[in-house]
C-alpha positions as MATLAB code, in Angstrom:
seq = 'XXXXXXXXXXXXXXXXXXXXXXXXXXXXXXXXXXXXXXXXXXXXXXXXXXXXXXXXXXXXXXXXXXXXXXXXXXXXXXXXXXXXXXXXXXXXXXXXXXXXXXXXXXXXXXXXXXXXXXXXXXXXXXXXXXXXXXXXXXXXXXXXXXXXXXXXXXXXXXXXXXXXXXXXXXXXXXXXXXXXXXXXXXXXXXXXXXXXXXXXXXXXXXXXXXXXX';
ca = [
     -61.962 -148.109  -15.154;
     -59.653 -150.030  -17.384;
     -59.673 -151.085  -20.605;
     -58.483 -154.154  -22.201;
     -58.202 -154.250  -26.375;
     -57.405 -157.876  -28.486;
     -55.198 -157.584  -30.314;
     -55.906 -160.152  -32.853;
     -58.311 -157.920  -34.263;
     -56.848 -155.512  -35.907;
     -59.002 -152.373  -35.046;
     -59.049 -153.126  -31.245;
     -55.411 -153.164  -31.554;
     -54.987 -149.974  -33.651;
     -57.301 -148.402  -30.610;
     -55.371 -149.700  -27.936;
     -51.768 -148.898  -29.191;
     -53.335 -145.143  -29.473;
     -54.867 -145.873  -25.832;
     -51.732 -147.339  -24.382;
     -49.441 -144.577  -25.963;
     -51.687 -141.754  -24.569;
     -51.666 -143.412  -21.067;
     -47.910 -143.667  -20.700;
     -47.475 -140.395  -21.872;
     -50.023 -138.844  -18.849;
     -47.739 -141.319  -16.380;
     -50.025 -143.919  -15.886;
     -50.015 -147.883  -16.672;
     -50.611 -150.539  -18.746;
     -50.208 -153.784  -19.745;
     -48.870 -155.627  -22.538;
     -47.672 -158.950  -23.614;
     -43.569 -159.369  -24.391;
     -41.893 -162.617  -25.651;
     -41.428 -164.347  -22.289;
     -44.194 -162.888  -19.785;
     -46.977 -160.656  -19.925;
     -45.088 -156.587  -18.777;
     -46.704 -153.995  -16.207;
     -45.104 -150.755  -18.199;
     -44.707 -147.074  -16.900;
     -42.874 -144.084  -19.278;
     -39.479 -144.918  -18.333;
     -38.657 -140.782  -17.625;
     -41.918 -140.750  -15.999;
     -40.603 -140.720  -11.415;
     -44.320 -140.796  -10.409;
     -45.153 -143.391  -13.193;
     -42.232 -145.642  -12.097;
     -43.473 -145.315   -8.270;
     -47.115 -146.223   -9.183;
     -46.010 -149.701  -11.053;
     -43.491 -150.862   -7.725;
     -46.796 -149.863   -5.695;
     -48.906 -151.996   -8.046;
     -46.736 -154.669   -7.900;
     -46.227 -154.309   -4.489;
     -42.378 -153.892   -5.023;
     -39.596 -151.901   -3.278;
     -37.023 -149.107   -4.886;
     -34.617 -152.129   -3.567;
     -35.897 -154.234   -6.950;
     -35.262 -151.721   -9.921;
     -37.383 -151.780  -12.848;
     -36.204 -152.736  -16.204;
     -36.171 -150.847  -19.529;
     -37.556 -152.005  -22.627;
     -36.407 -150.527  -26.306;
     -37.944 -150.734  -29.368;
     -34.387 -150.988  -31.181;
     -30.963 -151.527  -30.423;
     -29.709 -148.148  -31.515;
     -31.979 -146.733  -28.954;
     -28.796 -147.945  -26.608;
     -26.540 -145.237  -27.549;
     -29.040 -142.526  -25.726;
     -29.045 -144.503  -22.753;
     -25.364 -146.285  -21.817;
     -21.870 -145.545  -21.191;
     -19.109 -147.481  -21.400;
     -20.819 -150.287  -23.508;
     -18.126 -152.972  -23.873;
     -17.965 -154.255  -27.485;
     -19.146 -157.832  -26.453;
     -22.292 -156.322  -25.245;
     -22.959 -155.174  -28.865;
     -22.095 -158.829  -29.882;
     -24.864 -159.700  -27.557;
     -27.416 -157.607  -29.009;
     -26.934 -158.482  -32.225;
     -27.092 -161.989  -31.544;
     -30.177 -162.317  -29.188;
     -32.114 -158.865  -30.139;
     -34.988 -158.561  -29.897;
     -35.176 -161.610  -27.615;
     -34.933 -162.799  -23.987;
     -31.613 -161.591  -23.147;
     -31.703 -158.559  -20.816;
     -28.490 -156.968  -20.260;
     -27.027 -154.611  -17.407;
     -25.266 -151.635  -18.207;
     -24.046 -148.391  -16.833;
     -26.775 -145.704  -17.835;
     -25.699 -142.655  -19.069;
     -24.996 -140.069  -15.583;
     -26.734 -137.277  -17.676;
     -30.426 -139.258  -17.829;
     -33.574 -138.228  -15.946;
     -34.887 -141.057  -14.587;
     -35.048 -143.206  -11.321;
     -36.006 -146.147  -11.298;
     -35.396 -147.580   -7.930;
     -32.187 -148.133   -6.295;
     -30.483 -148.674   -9.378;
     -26.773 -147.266   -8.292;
     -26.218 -146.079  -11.659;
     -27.028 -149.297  -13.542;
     -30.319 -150.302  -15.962;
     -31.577 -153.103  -17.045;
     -32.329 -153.389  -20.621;
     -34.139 -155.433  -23.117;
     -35.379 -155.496  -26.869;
     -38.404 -157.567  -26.802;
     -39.594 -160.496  -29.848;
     -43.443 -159.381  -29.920;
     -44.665 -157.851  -32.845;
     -47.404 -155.464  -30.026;
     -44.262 -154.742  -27.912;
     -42.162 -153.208  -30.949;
     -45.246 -151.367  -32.095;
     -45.936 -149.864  -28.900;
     -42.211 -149.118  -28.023;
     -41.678 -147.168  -31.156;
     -44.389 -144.833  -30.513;
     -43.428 -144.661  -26.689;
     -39.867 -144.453  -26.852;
     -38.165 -146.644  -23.746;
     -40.501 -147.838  -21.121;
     -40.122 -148.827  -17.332;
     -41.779 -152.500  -17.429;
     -41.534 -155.343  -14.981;
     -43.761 -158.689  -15.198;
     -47.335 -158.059  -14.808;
     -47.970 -159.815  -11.506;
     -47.766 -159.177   -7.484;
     -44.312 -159.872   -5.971;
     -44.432 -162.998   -5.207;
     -47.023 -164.290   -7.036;
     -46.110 -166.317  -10.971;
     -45.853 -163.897  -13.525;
     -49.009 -163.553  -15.819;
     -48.643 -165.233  -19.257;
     -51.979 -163.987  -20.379;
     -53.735 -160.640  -19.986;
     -56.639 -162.421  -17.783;
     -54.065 -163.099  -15.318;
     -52.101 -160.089  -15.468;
     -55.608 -158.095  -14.734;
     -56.792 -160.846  -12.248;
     -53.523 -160.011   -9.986;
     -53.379 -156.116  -11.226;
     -56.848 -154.911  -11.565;
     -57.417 -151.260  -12.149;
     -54.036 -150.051  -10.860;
     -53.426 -150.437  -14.757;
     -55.126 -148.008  -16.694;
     -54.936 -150.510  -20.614;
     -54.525 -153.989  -21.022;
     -53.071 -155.005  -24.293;
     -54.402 -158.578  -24.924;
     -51.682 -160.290  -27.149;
     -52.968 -163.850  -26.360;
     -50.999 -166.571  -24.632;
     -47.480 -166.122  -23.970;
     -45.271 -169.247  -25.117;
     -44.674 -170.110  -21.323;
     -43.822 -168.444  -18.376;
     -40.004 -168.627  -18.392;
     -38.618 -165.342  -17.953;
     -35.642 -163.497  -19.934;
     -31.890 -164.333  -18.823;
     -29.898 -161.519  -17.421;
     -26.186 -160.908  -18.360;
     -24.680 -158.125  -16.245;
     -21.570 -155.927  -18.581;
     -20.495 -153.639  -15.359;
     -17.579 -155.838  -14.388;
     -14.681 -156.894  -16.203;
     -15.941 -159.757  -17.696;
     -20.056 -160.485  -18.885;
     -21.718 -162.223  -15.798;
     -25.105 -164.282  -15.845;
     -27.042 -163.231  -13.334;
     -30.219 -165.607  -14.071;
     -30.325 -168.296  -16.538;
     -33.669 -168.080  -17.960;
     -34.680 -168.353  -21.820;
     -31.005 -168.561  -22.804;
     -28.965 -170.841  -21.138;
     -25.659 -170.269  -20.033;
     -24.037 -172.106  -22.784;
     -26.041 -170.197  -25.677;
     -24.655 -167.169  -24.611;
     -21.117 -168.152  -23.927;
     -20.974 -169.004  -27.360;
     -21.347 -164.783  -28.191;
     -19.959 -164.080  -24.736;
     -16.801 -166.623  -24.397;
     -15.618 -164.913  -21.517;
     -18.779 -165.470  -19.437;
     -18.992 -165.852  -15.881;
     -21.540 -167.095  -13.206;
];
């Protein structure tokens, strides 16, 4: 059965940051609320833990999930090859909704999905997130909703479209709105947008002057 905890109050959410740590940790899921949109989260070393959030979501290995840190230094244990305006990035829109794409380093246990080397990563602007990441170390999280279906911007919608395939809900309230993170991809020669979301193009291409579509 799951298990949803509010946050607000703060013995529900002392409970359910225990909860939630204990149930990534045996490779199962929860949910909790991020910055932009409510996150369906897996331990991000965790194979069988990735596999059961792209079932839950109803997502293919085609679609790799993203990696959340609770702090930009967590980076150097996870890239190679970081290009010095990535780090300009990060220190201008972390934690925030900039997720960037990086080469992972080759040495890392972890699959998650067709990923050809690459990882998505992001430091997220909730206060639950941070709390839960530092106790977790990086986790595998993707918005909490069916493929296809709007992303959940509350934890009532996120279990309405998840039910008990997630094992803790982490009830942060209402998310500011439901516009995701923007993605700048650092693999090529030059920083490239991939979606224009939270941060426009020009907000980052004045960190990123270089910047490409």
């Amino acid at each position: 059965m799951s298990r949803r905890y509010d946050c607000a109050e703060p013995d529900q959410r002392a409970i359910g940051l225990r909860e939630a740590t204990s149930t990534i940790r045996r490779g199962d899921l929860i949910v909790l609320p991020t910055d932009t949109v409510y996150g369906i989260g897996a331990d991000a070393f965790s194979s069988s833990g990735i596999a059961a959030l792209l079932a839950a979501k109803g997502r293919g290995r085609d679609m790799p999930v993203p990696v959340l840190v609770g702090s930009p230094s967590t980076l150097h244990g996870l890239v190679s090859k970081f290009p010095e305006n990535g780090w300009d990035l990060v220190d201008a829109f972390w934690p925030g909704a900039l997720t960037i794409v990086a080469r992972h380093q080759p040495s890392l246990q972890w699959d998650l999905g067709d990923a050809r080397g690459t990882v998505a990563l992001r430091m997220p602007l909730h206060p639950v997130a941070i709390e839960l990441l530092t106790q977790t170390g990086p986790l595998g999280v993707s918005s909490a909703n069916k493929t296809g279906h709007a992303p959940a911007t509350t934890a009532s919608e996120a279990q309405d479209q998840l039910g008990t395939s997630v094992d803790v809900y982490l009830d942060g309230g209402s998310t500011a709105d439901n516009v995701p993170s923007s993605i700048v991809d650092l693999t090529g020669d030059a920083p490239k947008l991939l979606r224009e979301g939270a941060l426009t193009f020009e907000e980052i291409a004045k960190v990123a002057s270089n910047l490409t579509r």
